[in-house]
N, C-alpha and C positions, 0 to 999 in steps of 0.2 A: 426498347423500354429501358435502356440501361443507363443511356442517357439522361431520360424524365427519371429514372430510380435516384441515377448523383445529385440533381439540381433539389429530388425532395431531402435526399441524407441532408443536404446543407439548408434547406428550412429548418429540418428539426434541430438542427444542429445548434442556426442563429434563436430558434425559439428556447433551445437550452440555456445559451445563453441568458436572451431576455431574461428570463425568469428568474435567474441569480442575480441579474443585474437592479431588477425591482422588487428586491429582496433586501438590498444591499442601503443600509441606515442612511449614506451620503447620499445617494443617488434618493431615497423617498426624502430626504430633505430637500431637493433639489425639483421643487413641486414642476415647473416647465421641463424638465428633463424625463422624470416621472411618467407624467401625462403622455411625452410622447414617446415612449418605452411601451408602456402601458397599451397606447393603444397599436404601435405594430406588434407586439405580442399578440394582441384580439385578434389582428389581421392574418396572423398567423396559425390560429386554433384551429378553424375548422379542416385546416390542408393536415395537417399532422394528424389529426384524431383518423382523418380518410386515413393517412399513409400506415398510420397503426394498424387500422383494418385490415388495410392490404395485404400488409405484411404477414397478417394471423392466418390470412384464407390463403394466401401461396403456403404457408410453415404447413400449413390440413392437408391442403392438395398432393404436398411432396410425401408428407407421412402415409398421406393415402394410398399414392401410385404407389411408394415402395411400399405398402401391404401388398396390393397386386402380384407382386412380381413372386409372393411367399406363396407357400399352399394353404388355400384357404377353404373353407367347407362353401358348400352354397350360398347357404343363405348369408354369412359372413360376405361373401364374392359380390352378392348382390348389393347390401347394406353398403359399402364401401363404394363400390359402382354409382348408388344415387347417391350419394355425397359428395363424389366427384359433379355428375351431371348439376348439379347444385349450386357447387359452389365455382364452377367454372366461369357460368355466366355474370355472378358476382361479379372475379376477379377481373374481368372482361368493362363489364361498367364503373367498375371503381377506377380504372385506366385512363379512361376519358374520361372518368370527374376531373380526374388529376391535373391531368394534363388540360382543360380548361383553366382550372383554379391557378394554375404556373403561368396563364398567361398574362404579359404585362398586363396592370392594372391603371385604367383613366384614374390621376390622383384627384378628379373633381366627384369622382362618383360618388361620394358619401355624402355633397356638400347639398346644401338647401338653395334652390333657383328665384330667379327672379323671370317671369315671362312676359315679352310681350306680345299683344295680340293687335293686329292693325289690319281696317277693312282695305282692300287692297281694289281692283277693277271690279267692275257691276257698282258702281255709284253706291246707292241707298241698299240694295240687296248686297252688294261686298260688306257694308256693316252691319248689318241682322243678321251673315252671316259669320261675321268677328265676334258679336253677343251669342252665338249659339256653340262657335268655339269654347268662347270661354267657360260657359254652362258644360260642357262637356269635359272642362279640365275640372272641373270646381267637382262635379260628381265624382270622377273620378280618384280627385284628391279625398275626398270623403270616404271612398273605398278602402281607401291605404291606410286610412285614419291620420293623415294629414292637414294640418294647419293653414289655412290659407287668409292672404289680408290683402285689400286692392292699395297699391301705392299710388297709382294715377288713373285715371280715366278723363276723355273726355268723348261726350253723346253725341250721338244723330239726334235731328227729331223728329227721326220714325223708329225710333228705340233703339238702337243699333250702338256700336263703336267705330267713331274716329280711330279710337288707341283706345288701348287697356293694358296697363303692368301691373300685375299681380305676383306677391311674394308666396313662394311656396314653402313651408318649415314642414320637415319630417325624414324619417330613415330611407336615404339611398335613393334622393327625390333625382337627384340630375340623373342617374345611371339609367332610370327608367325612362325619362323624358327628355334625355338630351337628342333622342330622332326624332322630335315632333317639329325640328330648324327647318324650316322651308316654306313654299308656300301649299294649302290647300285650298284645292279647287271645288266647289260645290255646283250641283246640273238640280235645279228642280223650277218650276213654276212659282215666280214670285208674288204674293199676295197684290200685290198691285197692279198684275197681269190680267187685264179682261180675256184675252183670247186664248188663254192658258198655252203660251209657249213655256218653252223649257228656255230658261237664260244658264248663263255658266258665268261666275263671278268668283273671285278667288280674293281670300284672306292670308296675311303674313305670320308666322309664329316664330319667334324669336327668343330662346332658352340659354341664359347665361348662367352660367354658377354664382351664386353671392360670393363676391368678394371680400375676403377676411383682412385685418390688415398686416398678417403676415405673405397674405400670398400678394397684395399692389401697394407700396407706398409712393403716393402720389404728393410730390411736392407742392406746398400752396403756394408756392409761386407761379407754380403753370396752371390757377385756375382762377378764370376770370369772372367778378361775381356781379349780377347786375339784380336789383331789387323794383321792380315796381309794382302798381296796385291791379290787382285780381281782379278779375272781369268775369262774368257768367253770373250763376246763380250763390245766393249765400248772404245777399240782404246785403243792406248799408254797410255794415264792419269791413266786410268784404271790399269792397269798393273803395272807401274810404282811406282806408291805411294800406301802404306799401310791405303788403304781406308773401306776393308772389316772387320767387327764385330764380332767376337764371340762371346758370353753371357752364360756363365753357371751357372745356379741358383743352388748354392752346395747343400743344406737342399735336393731339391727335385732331382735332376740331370740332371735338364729340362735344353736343351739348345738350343740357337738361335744366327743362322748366317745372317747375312746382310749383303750383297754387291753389290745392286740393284742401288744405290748413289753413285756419285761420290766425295760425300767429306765423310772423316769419321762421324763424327760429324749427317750428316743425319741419316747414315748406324747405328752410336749407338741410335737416339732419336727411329726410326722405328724396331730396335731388343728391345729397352726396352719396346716398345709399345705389341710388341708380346709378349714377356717376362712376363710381369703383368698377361695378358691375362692366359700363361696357366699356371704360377698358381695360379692366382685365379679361373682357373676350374678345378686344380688337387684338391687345398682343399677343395673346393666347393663338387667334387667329393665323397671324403673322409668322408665329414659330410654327404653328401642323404646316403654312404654306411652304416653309422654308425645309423644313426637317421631317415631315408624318404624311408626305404626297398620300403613299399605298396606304394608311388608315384611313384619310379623307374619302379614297375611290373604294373604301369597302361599306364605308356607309352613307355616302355623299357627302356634299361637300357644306350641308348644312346652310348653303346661301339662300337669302330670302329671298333669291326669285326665282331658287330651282322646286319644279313643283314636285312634289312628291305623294298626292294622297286625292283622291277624287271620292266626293262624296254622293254619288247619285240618289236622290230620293225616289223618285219616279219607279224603278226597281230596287228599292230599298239594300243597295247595292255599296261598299266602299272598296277602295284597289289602290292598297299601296304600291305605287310603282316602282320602289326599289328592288322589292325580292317578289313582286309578280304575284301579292297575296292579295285573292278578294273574296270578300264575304258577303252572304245575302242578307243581313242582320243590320242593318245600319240605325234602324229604330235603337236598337242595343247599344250600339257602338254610342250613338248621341247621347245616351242615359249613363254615362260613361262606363261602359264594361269594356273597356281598353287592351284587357289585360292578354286575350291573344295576338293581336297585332302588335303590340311593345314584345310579348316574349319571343314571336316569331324572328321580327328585328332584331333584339339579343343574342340568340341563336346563329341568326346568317351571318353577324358583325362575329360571334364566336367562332365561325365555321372560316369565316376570310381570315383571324388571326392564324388560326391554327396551319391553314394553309401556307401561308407566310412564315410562319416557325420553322414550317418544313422546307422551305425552299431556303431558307436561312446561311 
């Protein structure tokens, strides 16, 4: 512990600082310096308030044992005895908070995501099963008391999704859904099935962080823009005028069509908003490949066509197959009560840093 004791002395240390520092007349003039002063201070409160704790209930425990070692009457002997037993287990759990909260932190985790959802093999049941994803993120996100607004879609016509991106707004959206990257596989009897087999058809989910434009600046010289008229539903206007976006990011070849708006002008602000997005997760990508193998292999590798989550109905059954977690509850899990399976994932992605710390 002595190790995790120096690394917390110099949180407090730099949080002592901070707090002079946005304190300090030049620096609150200095509103962009401010702001991010400001907020690693926040990032830093709730470790220090632990370490104070900590610090109070070893200062009791030491007071206490040396009472021990003095002549004490019984019932004093006793008294003292369960305040130890007490506060022991405390000290014990405050340790491992700690030492969590010290481990590096994803700098995307606070940030607000952009998903996409795309039916993937089983034809027509792979996209009613991409609309029941989605349904499942949307509840979900309503649980959190998050914001949600679709940037693209485009239909089956048996209700289903082609594709759906959906921007997520709210507190610490990627942290919790950045394990939903991969593909899900779903087993049940598709309404169009006379002889009720069980089909097995699987959908893609794909969770990028929105990109700010301090974290990608994307030259407009590497993006290639192409304008034509909107096709689908939306009446004459639609059809008529050259409202729909193309977006090709040359450097990577990533491209994005909008035609959801009916004025260009929306159709380019919401392709560029995708656009940033993924690439700032192809590069993003490129560096865990180059630099973050062992974080990759603690929570996979987040590729969209590594399957990770099987949804059986039939035994109302789901099995994440990363950490080997399944539940009989999937009716739940659809209605989005997500919330043991993300914090389980947390947890094993928490238990592979820590182990890595220690082989360090």
């Amino acid at each position: 512990m002595d190790e995790i004791f120096e690394k917390l002395q110099a949180v407090v240390d730099r949080y002592d600082e901070l707090n002079e520092l946005i304190s300090d007349p030049e620096v609150i003039a200095d509103t962009k310096r401010f702001m991010a002063l400001s907020k690693e201070e926040g990032s830093l409160r709730d470790i220090v308030s632990e370490f104070n704790k900590y610090k109070n209930i070893t200062a009791q425990l030491d007071e206490d044992k040396e009472m021990l070692s003095e002549k004490l009457d019984d019932d004093m002997n006793e008294m003292v005895k369960g305040e130890i037993s007490e506060l022991e287990p405390q000290k014990s759990e405050l340790e491992e908070k700690m030492k969590i909260m010290l481990l590096p932190k994803d700098p995307n985790d606070d940030k607000n995501i952009i998903m996409e959802i795309h039916g993937a093999a089983g034809g027509d049941e792979g996209s009613l099963f991409a609309a029941d994803l989605y349904d499942m993120y949307i509840r979900y996100a309503e649980k959190q008391g998050w914001k949600t607004s679709i940037i693209d879609q485009s239909d089956t016509e048996v209700g289903g999704f082609k594709e759906i991106a959906i921007m997520i707004q709210g507190e610490k959206v990627y942290s919790k859904l950045k394990f939903e990257n991969g593909a899900h596989r779903v087993q049940r009897v598709p309404a169009t099935e006379s002889a009720g087999r069980i089909h097995t058809s699987t959908a893609t989910v794909g969770v990028m962080p929105e990109a700010e434009d301090v974290d990608i600046d994307i030259d407009p010289k590497d993006i290639k823009t192409d304008v034509y008229r909107a096709s689908g539903a939306g009446g004459q206007h639609v059809n008529k005028t050259s409202s729909a976006v193309r977006m090709t990011h040359l450097p990577t070849g990533i491209v994005v069509a909008m035609q959801d708006e009916r004025s260009q002008q929306q159709n380019r602000a919401k392709a560029m908003q995708v656009l940033k997005a993924r690439v700032y997760d192809y590069y993003q990508q490129q560096e865990e490949d180059k630099y973050d193998s062992e974080r990759k292999a603690a929570i996979g590798t987040g590729d969209r066509s590594e399957r990770i989550r099987t949804y059986n109905y039939p035994q109302n059954r789901v099995t994440d197959h990363r950490i080997g977690l399944t539940l009989n509850k999937l009716d739940k899990v659809m209605n989005g009560d997500l919330d043991e399976i993300i914090d389980a994932l947390i947890v094993s992605d928490q238990a592979k840093k820590l182990e890595q710390l220690k082989n360090e």
